[in-house]
Backbone as CSV, one residue per row, in Angstrom:
resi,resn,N_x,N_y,N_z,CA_x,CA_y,CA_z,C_x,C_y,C_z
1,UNK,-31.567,3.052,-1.371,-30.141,2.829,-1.178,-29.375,4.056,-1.668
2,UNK,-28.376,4.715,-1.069,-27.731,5.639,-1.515,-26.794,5.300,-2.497
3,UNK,-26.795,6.406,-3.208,-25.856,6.027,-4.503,-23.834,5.994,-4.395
4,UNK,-23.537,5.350,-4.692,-22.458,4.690,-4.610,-20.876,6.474,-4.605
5,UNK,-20.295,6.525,-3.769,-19.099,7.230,-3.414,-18.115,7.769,-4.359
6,UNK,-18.056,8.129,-4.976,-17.079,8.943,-6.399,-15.867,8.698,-5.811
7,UNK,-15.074,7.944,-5.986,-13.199,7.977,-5.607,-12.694,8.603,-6.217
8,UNK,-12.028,9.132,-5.368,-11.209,10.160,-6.312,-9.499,9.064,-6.440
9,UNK,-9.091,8.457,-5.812,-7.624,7.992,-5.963,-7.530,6.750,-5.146
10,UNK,-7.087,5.856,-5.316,-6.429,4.623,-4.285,-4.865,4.625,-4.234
11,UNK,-4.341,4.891,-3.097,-2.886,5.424,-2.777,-2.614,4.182,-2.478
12,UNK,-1.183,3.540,-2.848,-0.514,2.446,-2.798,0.707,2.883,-1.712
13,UNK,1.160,2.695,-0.650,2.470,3.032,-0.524,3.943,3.068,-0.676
14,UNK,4.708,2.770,-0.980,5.562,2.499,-1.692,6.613,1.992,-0.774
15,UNK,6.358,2.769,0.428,7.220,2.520,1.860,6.539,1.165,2.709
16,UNK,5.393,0.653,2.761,4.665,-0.369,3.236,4.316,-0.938,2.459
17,UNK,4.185,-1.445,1.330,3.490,-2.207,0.459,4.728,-3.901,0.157
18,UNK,4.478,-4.792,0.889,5.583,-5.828,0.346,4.973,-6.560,-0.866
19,UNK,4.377,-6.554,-1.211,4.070,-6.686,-2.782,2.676,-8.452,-2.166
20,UNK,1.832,-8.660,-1.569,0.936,-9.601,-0.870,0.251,-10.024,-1.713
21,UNK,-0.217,-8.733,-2.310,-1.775,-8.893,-3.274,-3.032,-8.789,-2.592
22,UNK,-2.974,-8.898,-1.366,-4.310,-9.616,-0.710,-5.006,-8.483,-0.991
23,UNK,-4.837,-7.222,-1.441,-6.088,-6.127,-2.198,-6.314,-6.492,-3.219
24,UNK,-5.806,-6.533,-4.217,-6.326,-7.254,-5.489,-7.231,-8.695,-5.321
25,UNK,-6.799,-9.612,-4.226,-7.567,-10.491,-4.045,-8.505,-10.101,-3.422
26,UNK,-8.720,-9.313,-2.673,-10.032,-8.605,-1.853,-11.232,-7.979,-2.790
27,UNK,-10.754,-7.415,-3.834,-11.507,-6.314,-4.305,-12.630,-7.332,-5.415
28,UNK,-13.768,-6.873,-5.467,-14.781,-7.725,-5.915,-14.752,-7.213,-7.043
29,UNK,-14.454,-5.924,-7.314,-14.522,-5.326,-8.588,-13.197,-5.478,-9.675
30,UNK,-12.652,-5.754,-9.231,-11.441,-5.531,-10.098,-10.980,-4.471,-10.773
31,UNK,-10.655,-3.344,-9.384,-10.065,-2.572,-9.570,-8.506,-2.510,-9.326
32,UNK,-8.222,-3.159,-9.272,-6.556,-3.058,-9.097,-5.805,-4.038,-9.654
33,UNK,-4.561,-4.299,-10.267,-4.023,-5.066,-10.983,-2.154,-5.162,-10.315
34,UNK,-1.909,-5.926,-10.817,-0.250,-5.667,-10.174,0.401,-4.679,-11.416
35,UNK,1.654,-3.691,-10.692,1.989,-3.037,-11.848,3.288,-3.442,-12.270
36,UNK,3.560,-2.592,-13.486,5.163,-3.158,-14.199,6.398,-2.531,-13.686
37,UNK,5.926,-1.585,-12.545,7.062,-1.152,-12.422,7.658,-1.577,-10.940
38,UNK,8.603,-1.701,-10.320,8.764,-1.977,-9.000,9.212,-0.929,-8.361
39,UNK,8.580,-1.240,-7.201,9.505,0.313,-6.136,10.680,-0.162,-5.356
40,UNK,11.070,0.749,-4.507,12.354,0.574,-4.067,12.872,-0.900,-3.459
41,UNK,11.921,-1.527,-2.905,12.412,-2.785,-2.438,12.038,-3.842,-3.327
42,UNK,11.996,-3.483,-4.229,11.978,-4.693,-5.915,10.600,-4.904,-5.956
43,UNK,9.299,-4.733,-5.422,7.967,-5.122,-5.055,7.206,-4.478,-6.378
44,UNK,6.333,-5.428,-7.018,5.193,-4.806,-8.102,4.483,-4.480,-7.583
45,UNK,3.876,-2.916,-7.057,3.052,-3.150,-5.922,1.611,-2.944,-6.704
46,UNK,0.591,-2.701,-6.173,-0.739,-3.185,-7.037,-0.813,-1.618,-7.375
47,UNK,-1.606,-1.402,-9.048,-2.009,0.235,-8.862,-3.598,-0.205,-9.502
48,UNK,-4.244,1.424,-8.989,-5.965,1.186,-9.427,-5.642,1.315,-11.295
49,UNK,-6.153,0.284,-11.499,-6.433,0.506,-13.388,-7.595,0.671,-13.715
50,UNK,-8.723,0.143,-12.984,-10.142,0.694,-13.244,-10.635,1.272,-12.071
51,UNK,-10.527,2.244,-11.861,-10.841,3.034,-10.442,-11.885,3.679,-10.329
52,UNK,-12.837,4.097,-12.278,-14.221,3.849,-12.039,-14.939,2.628,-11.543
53,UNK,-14.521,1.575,-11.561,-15.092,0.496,-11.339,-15.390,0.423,-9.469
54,UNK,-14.336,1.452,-8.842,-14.217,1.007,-7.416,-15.629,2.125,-6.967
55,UNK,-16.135,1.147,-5.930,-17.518,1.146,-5.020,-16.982,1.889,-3.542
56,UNK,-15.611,1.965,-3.480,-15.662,2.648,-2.153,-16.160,1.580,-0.737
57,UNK,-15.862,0.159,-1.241,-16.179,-0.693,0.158,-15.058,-0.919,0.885
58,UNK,-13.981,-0.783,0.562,-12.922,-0.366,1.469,-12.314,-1.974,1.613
59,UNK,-12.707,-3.083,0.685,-12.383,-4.046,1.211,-10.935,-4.217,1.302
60,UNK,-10.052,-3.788,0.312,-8.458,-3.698,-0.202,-7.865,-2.842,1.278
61,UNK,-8.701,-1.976,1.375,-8.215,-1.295,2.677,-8.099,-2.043,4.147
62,UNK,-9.009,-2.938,3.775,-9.220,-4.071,5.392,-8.282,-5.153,5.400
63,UNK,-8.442,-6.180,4.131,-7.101,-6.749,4.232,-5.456,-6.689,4.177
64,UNK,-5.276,-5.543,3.750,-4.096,-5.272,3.673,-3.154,-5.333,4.792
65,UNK,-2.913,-6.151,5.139,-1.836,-6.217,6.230,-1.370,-5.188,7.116
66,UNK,-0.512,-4.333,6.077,0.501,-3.510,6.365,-0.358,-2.097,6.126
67,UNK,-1.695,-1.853,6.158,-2.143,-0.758,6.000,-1.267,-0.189,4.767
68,UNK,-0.840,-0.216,4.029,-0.169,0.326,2.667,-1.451,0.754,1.517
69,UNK,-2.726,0.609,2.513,-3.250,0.997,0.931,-4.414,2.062,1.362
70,UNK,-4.936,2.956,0.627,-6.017,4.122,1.142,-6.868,4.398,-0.117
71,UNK,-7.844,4.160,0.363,-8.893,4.889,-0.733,-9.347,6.061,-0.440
72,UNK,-8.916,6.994,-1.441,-9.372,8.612,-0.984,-10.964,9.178,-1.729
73,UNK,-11.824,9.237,-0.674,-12.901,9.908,-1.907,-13.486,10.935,-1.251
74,UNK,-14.348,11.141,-2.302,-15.225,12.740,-2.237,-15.724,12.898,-0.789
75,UNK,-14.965,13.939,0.212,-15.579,13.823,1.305,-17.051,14.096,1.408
76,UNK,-16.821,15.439,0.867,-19.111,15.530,0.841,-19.669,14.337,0.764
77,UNK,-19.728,13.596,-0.472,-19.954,12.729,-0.514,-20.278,11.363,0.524
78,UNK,-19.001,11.279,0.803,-18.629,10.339,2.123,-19.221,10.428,3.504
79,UNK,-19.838,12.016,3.825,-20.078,12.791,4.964,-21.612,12.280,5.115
80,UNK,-22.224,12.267,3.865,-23.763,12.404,3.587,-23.710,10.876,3.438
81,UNK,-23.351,9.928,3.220,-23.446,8.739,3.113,-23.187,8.201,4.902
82,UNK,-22.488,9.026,5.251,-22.067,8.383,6.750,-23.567,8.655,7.554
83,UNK,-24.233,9.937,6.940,-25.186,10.342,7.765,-26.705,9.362,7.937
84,UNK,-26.411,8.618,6.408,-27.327,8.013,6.089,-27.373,6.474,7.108
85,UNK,-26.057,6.270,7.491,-25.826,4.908,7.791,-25.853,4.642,9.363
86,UNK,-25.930,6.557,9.577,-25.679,6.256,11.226,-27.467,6.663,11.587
87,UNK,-28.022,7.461,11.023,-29.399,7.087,10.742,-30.053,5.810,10.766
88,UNK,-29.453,5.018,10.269,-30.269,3.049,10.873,-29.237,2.274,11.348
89,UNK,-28.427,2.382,11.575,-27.091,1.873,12.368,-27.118,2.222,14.044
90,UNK,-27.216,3.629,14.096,-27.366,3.893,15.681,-28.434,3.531,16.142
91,UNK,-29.304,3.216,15.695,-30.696,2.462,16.833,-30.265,1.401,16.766
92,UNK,-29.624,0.469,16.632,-29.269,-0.915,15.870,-28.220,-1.129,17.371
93,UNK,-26.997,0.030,17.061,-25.889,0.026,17.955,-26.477,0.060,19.414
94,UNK,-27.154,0.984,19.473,-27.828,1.566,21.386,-28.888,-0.340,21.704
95,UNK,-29.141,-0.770,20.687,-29.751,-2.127,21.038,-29.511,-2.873,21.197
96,UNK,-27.754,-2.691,21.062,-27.026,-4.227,20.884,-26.476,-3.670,22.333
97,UNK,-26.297,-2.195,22.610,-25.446,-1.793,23.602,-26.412,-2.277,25.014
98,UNK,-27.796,-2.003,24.783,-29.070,-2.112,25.660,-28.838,-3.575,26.206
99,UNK,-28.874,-4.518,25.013,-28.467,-6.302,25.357,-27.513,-6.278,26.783
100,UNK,-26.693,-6.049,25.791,-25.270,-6.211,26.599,-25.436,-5.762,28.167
101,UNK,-25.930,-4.152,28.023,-25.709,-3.906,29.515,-26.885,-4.999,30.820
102,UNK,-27.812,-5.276,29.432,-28.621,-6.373,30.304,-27.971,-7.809,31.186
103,UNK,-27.179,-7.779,29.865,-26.687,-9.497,30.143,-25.689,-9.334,31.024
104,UNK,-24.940,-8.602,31.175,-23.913,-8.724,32.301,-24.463,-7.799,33.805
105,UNK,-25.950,-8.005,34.171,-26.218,-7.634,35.068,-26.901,-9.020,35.736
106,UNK,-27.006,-9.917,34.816,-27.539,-11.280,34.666,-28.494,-11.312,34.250
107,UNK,-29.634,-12.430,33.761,-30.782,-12.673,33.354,-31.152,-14.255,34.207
108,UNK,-32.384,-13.599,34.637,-33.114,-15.295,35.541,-32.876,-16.545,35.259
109,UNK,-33.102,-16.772,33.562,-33.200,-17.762,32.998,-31.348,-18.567,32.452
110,UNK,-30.644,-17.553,32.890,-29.258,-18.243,32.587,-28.682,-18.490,34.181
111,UNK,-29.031,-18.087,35.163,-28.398,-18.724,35.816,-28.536,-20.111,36.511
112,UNK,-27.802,-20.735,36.937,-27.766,-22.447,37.796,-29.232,-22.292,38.839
């Protein structure tokens, strides 16, 4: 298993963020907390407080509604991990793609 993504920052926006939570509720790690201060539209918006703790699964990034939130990390890092994933992922993908182009040409056994 490759070793886990070095973050460098989780960017909150200040302009999109209506204050939801659903990253803080997303994040398995508990990296993010609500903060004390509010931004312009009165909103506590969430900031990273343990941001060693974050794994880089991007989950805070998926639920977030309003896209208001980004995890920035070590691209090298990120580059060589992508390489790793498209390494057993793309035979995976071309097989599901292989299915597909099968099934909508038909198969014997599904039709009347």
């Amino acid at each position: 298993m490759a070793a886990p993504v070095r973050v460098q920052q989780i960017v909150v926006s200040d302009k999109l963020c209506k204050g939801c939570y659903l990253c803080i509720w997303a994040c398995p790690w508990g990296v993010l907390e609500i903060s004390e201060e509010r931004n312009w539209r009165g909103v506590k918006k969430p900031i990273a407080t343990k941001i060693e703790n974050c794994r880089a699964c991007r989950l805070c990034e998926w639920y977030c509604p309003d896209f208001a939130l980004q995890v920035i990390v070590d691209e090298r890092e990120e580059r060589d991990l992508l390489e790793v994933e498209e390494k057993y992922e793309k035979p995976w993908l071309d097989r599901v793609k292989k299915r597909d182009e099968i099934l909508s040409k038909g198969v014997w056994w599904l039709e009347d």
